[in-house]
MMTF fields as JSON, N, C-alpha, C and O atoms, coordinates in Angstrom:
{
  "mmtfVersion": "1.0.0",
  "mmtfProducer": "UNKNOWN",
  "numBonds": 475,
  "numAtoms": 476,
  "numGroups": 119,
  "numChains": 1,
  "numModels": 1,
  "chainsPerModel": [1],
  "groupsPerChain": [119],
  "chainIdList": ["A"],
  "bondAtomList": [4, 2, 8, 6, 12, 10, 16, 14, 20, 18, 24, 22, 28, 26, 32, 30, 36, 34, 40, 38, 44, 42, 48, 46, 52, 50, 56, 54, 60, 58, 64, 62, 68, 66, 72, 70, 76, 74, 80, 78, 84, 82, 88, 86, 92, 90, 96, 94, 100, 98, 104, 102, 108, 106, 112, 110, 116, 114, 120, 118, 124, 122, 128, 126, 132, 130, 136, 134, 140, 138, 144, 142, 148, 146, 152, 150, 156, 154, 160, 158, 164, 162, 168, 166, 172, 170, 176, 174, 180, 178, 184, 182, 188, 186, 192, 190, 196, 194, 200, 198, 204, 202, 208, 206, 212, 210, 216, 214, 220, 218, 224, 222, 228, 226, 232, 230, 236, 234, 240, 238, 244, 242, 248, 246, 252, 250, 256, 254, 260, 258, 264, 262, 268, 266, 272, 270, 276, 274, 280, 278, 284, 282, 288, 286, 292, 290, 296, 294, 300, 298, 304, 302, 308, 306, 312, 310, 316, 314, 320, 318, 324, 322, 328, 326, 332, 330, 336, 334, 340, 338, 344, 342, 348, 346, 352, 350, 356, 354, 360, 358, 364, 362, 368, 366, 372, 370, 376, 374, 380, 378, 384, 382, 388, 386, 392, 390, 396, 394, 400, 398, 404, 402, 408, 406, 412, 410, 416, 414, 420, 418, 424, 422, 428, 426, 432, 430, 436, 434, 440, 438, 444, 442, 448, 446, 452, 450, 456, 454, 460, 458, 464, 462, 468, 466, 472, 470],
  "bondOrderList": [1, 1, 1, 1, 1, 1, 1, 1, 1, 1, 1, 1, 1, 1, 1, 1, 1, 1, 1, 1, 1, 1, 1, 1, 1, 1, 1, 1, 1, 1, 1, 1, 1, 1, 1, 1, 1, 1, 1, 1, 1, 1, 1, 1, 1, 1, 1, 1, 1, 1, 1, 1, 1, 1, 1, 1, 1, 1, 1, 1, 1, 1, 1, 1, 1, 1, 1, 1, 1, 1, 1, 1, 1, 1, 1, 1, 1, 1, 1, 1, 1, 1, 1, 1, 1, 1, 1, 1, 1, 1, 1, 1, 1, 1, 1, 1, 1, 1, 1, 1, 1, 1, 1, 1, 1, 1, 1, 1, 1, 1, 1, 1, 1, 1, 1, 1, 1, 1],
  "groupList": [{"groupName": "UNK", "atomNameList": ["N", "CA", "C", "O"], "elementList": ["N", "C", "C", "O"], "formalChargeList": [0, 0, 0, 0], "bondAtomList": [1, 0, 2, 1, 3, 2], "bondOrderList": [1, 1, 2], "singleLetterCode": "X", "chemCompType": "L-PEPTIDE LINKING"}],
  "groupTypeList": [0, 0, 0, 0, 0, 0, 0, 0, 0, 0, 0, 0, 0, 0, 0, 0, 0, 0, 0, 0, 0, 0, 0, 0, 0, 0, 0, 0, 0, 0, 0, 0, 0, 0, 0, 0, 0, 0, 0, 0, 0, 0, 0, 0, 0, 0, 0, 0, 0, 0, 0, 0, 0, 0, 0, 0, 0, 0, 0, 0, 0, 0, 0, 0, 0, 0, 0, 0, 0, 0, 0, 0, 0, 0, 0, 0, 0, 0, 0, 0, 0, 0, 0, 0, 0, 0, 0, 0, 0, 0, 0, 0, 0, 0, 0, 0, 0, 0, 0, 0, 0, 0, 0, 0, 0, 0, 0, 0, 0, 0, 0, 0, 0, 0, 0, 0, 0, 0, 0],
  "groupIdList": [1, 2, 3, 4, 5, 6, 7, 8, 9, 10, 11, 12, 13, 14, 15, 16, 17, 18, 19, 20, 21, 22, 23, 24, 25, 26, 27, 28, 29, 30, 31, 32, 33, 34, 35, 36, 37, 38, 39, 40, 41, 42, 43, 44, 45, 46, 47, 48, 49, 50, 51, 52, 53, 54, 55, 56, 57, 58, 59, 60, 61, 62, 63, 64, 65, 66, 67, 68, 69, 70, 71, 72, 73, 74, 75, 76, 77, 78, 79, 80, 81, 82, 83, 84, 85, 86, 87, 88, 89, 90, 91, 92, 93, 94, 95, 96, 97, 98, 99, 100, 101, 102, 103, 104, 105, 106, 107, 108, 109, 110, 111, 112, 113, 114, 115, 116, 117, 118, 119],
  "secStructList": [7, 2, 2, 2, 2, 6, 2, 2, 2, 2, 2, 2, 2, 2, 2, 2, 2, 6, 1, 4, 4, 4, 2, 2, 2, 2, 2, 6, 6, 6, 1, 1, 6, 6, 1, 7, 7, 2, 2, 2, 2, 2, 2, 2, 6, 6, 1, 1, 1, 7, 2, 2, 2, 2, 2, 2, 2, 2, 2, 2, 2, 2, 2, 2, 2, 2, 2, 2, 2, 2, 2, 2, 2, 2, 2, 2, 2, 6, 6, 7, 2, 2, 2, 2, 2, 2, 2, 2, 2, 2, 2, 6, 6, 6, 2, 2, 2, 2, 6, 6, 1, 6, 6, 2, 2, 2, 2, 2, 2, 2, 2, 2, 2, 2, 2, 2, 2, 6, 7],
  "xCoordList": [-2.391, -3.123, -3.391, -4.381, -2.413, -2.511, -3.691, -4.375, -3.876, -4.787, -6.15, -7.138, -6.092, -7.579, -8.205, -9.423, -7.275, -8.177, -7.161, -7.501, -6.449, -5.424, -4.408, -4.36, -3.761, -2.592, -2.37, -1.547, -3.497, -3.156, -3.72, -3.095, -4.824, -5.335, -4.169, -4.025, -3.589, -2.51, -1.321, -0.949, -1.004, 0.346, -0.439, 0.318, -1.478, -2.419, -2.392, -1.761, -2.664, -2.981, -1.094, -0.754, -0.326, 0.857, 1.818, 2.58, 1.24, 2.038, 1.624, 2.19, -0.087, -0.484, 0.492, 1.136, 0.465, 0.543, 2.248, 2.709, 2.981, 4.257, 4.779, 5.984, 3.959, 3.9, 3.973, 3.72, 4.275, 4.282, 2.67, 2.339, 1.936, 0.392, -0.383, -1.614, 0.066, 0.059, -0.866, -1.901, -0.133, -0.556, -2.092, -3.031, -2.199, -3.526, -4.199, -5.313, -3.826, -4.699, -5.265, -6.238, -4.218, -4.394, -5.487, -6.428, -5.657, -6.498, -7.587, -8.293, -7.736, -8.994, -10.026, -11.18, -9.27, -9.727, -10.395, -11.4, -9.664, -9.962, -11.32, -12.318, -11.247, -12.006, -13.553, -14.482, -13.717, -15.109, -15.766, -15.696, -16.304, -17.39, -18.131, -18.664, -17.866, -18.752, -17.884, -18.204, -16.619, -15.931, -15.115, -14.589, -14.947, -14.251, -12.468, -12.069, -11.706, -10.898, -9.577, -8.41, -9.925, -9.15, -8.192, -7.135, -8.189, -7.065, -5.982, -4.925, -6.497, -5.787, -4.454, -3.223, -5.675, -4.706, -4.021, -3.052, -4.323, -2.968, -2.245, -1.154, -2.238, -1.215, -0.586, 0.126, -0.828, -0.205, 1.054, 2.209, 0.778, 1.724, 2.335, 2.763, 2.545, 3.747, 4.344, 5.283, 4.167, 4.238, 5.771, 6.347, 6.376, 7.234, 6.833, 7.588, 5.402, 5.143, 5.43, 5.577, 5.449, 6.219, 4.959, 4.101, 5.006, 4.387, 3.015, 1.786, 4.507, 3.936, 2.979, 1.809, 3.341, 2.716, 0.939, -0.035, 1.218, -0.381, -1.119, -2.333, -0.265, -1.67, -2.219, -3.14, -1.807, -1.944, -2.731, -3.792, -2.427, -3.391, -4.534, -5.065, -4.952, -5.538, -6.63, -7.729, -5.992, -6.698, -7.3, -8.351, -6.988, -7.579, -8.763, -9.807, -8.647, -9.257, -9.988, -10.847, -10.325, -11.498, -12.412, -13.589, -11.494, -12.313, -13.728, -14.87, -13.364, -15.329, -15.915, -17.062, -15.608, -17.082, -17.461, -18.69, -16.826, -17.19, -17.865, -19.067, -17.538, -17.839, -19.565, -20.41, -19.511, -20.488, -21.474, -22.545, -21.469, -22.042, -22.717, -23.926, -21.835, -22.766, -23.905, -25.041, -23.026, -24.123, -25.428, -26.372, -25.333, -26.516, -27.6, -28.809, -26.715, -27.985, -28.041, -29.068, -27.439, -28.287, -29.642, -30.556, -29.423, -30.442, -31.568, -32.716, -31.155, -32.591, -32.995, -34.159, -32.294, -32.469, -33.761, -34.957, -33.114, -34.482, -34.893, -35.148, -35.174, -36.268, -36.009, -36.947, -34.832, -34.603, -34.096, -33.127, -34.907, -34.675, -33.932, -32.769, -34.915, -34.519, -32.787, -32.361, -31.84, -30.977, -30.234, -29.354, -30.351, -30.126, -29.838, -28.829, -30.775, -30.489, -29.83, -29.434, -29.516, -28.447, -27.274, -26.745, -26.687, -25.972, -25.247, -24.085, -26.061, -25.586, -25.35, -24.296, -26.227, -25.538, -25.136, -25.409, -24.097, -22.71, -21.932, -20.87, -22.209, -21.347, -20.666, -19.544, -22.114, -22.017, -21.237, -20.074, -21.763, -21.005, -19.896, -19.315, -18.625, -17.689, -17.222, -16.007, -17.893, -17.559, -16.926, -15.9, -18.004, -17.68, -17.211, -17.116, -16.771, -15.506, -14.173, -13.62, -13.744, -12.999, -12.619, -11.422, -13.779, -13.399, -13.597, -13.605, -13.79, -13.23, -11.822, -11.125, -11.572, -10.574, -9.504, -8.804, -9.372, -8.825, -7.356, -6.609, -6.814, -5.381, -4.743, -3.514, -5.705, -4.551, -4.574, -3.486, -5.462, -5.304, -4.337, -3.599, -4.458, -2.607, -1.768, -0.852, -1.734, -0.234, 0.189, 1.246, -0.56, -1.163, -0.732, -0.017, -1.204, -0.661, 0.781, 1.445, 1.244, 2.314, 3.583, 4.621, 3.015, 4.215, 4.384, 5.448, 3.119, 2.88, 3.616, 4.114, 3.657, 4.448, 5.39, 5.779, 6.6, 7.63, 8.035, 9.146, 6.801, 7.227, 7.479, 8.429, 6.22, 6.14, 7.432, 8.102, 7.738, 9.077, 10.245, 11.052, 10.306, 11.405, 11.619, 12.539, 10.485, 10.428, 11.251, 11.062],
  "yCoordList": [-15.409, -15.353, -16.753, -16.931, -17.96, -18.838, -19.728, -20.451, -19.579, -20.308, -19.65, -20.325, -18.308, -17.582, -17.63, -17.58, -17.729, -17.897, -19.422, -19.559, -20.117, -21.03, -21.093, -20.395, -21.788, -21.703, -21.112, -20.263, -21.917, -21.696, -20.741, -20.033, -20.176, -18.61, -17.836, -16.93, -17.734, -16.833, -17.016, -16.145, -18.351, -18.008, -17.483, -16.93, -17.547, -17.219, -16.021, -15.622, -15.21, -13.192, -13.197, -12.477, -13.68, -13.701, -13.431, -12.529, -15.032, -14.513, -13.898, -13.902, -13.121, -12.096, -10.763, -10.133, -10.452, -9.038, -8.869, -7.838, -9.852, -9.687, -9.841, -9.867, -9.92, -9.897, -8.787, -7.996, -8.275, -7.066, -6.339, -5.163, -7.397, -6.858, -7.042, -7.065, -7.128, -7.181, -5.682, -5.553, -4.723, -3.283, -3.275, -2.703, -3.806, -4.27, -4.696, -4.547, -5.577, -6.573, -6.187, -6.586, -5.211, -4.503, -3.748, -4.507, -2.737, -1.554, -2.281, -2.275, -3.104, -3.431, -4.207, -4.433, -4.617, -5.487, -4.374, -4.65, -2.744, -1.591, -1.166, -0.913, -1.098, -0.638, -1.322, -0.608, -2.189, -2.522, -3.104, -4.235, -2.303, -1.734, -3.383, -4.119, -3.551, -4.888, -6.19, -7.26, -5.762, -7.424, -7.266, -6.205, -8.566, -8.301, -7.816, -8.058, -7.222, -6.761, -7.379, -7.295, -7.963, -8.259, -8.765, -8.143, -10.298, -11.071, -10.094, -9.858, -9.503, -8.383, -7.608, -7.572, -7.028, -5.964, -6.445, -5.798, -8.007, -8.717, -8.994, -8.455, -9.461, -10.445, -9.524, -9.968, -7.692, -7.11, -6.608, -6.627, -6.171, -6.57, -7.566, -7.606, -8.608, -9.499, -9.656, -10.452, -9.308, -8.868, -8.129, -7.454, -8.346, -7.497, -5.732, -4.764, -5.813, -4.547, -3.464, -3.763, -2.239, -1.09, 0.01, 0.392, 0.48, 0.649, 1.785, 1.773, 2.954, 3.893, 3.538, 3.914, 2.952, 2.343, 1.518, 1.568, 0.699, 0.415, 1.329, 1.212, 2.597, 3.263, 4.169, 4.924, 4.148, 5.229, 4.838, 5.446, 3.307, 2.533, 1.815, 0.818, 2.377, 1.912, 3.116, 2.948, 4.468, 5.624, 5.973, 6.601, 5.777, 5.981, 5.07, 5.515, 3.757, 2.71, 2.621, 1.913, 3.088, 2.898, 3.943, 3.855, 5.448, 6.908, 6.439, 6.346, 6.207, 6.388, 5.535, 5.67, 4.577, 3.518, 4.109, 4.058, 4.923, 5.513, 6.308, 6.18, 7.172, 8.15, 8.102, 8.986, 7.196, 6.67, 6.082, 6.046, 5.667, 4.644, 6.249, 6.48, 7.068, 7.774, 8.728, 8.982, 9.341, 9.566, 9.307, 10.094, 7.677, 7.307, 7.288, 7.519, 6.936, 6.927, 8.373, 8.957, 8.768, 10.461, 10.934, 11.652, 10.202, 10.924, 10.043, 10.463, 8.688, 7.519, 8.361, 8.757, 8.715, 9.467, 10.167, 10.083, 10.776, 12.489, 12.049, 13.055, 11.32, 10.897, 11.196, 11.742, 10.957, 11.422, 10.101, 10.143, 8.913, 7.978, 8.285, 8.015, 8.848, 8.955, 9.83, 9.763, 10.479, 10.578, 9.43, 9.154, 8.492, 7.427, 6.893, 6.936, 6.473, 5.282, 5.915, 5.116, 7.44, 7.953, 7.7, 6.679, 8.157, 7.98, 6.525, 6.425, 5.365, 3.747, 3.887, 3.553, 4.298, 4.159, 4.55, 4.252, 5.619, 6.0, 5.699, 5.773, 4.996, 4.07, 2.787, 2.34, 2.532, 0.869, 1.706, 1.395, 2.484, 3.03, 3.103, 2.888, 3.533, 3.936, 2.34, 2.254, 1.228, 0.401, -0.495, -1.156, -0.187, -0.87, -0.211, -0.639, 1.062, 1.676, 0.894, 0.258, 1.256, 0.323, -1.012, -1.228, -2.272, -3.123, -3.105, -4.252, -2.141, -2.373, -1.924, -2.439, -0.812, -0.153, -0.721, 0.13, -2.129, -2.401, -3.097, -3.619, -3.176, -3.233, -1.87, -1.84, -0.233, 0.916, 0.649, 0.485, 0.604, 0.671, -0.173, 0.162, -1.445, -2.326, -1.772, -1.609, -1.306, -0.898, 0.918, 1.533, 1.189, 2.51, 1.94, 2.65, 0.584, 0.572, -0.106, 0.089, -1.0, -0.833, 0.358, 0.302, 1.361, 2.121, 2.969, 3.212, 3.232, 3.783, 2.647, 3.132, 1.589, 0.646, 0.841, 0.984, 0.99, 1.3, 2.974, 3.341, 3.714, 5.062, 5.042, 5.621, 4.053, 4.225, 3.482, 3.807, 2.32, 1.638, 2.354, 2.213, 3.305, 3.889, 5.501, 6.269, 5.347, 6.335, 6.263, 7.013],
  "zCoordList": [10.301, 9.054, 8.525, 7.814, 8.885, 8.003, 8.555, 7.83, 10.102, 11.051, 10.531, 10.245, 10.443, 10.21, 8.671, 8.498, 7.58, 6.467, 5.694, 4.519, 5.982, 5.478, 4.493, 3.48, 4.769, 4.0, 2.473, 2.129, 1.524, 0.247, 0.096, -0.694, 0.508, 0.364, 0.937, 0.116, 1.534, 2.097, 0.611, -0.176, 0.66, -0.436, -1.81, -2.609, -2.107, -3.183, -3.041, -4.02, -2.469, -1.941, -2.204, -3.143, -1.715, -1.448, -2.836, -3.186, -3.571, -4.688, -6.043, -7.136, -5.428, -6.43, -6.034, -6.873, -4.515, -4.347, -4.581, -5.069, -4.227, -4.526, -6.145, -6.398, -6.987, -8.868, -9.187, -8.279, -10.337, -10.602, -10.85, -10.701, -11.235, -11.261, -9.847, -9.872, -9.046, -7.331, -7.044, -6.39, -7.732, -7.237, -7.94, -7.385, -8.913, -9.283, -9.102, -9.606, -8.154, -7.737, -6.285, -5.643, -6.023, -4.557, -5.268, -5.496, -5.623, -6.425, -6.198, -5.189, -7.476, -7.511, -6.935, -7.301, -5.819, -4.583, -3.683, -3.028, -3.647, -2.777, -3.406, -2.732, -5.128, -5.822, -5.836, -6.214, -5.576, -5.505, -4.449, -3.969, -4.22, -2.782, -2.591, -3.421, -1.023, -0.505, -0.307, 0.211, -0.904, -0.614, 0.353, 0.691, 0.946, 2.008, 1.49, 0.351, 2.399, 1.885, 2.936, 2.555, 4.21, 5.39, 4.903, 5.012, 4.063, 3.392, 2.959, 3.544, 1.682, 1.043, 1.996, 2.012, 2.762, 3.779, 4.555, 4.952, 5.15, 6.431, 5.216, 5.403, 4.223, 3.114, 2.242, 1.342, 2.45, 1.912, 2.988, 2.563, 4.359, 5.566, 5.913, 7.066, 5.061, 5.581, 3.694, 3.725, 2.603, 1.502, 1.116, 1.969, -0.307, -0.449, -0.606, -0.698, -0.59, -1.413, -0.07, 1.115, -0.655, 0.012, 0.51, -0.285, 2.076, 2.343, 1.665, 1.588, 1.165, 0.529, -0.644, -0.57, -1.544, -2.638, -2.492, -3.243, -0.948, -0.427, 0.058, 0.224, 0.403, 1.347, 0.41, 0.722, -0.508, -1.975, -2.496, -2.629, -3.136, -3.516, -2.758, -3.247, -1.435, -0.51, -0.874, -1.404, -0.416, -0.731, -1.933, -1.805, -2.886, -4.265, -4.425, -4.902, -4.033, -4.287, -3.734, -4.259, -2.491, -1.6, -1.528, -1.179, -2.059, -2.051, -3.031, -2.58, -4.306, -4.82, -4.812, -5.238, -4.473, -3.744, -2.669, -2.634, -1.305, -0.523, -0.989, -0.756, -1.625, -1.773, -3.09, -3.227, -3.556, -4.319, -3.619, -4.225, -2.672, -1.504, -0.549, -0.548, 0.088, 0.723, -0.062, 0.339, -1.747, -1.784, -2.398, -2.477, -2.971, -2.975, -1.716, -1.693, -0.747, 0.988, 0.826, 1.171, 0.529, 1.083, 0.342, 0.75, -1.032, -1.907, -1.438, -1.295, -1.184, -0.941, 0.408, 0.36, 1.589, 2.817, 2.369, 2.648, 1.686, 1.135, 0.306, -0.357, -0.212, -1.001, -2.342, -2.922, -3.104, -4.389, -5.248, -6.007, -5.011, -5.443, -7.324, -7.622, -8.253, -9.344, -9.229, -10.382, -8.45, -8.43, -8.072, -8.887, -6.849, -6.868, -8.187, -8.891, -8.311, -9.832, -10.901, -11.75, -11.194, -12.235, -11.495, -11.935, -10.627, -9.731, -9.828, -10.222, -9.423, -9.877, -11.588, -12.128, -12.134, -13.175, -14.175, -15.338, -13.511, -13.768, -13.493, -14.111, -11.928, -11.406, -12.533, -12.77, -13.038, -13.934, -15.357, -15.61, -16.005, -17.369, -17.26, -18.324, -15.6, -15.722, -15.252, -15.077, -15.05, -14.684, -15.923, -16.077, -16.668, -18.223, -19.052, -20.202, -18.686, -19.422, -19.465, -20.362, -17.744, -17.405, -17.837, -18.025, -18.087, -18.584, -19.897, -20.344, -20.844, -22.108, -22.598, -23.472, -21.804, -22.006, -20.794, -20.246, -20.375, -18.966, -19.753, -18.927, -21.346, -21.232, -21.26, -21.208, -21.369, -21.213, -19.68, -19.127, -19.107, -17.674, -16.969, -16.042, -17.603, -17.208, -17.482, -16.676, -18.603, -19.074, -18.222, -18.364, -17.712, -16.967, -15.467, -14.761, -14.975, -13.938, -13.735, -12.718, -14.904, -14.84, -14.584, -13.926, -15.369, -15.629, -13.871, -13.3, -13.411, -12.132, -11.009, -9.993, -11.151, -10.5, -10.33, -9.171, -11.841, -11.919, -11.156, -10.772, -11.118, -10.593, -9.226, -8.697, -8.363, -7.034, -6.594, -5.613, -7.534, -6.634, -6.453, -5.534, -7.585, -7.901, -6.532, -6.251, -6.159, -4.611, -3.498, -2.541]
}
């Protein structure tokens, strides 16, 4: 890892994911569709974090951008562009939900932190 993206990016991913807002940082790295995610996922495998806790937060996090992503191509596919563009943006409304309302959601992923470790 340290040869393929370098050193301080590695202890950087390193000593986010091993923080207590780590699981957050995992999330929301899963959560938005298009970035690369490789760093994340090798630097969460050599990481204190616990396996169960990443693939959870792997799964949640990656389901509705997928799932937002196919079915916008389907509607552009068939020709339903105007579903498309409601579609994105609901995407964007629930996006900026999120960041207004993003200290319940800390304090939300805190407490879920404390649940998964406690597994």
């Amino acid at each position: 890892m340290h040869i393929l993206f370098g050193e301080r990016k590695v202890v950087e991913m390193l000593d986010k994911i091993n923080s207590k807002k780590g699981m957050l940082a995992v999330f929301v790295i899963f959560l938005i569709p298009g970035i690369p995610k490789d760093l994340c996922t090798y630097a969460a495998g050599i990481s204190e974090m616990h396996i169960k806790p990443f693939l959870i937060l792997s799964l949640i996090g990656r389901s509705p951008g997928m799932m937002c992503s196919i079915a916008i191509g389907r509607q552009i596919m068939h020709g339903n562009y105007h579903s498309a563009i409601i579609i994105a943006v609901i995407v964007v409304i629930l996006f900026l939900i999120g960041v207004i309302f993003r200290d319940k959601v800390f304090k939300a992923f805190d407490a879920a932190y404390d649940k998964l470790i406690g597994m």
